[in-house]
C-alpha positions, 0 to 999 in steps of 0.5 A: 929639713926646714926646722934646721933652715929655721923655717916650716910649715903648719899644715891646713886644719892644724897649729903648731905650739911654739916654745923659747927655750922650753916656754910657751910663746905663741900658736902658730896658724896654718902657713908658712913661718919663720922660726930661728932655731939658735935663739932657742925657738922650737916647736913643741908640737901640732894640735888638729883642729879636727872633728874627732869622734870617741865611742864611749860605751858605759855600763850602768844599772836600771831601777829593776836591778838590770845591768845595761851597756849604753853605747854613746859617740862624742865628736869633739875638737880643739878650738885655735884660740883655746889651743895653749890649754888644749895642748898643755892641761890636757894630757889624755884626751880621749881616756879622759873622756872614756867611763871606768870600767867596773 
């Protein structure tokens, strides 16, 4: 209801990506805001601002030929100033991050 009276909110620990008319225009930070709809302005979507943990298990093989599997866990998280690259050049985060598998 709010994106149609022009207005929403950006909930704590998350920002918005807001678009004119398909194009990048700004970040909107957590609150209130204003976002007049008939002048093409729509929001693109939400990035969390969270701590988020992967756990990334690799298979990988020792000098003496043994195979082992190493169970690594990565916390990460977008930061709000990077959050134009984040939301864009980034298309799968977490498989990003993950090994192929063998």
């Amino acid at each position: 209801m709010g994106q149609a009276l022009g207005c929403i909110q950006v909930d704590q620990s998350k920002v918005a990506i807001k678009e004119n008319f398909g194009k990048f225009n700004d970040v909107l930070e957590p609150g209130f805001h204003c976002m007049p709809w008939c002048i093409g302005s729509q929001v693109a979507g939400y990035l969390t601002l969270r701590v988020q943990q992967l756990d990334v298990r690799c298979q990988t093989k020792t000098k003496d030929n043994v195979f082992v599997i190493a169970v690594a866990s990565v916390q990460y998280r977008a930061l709000a100033d990077k959050a134009e690259d984040a939301f864009y050049k980034l298309s799968n985060t977490r498989e990003q991050m993950n090994c192929p598998s063998s």
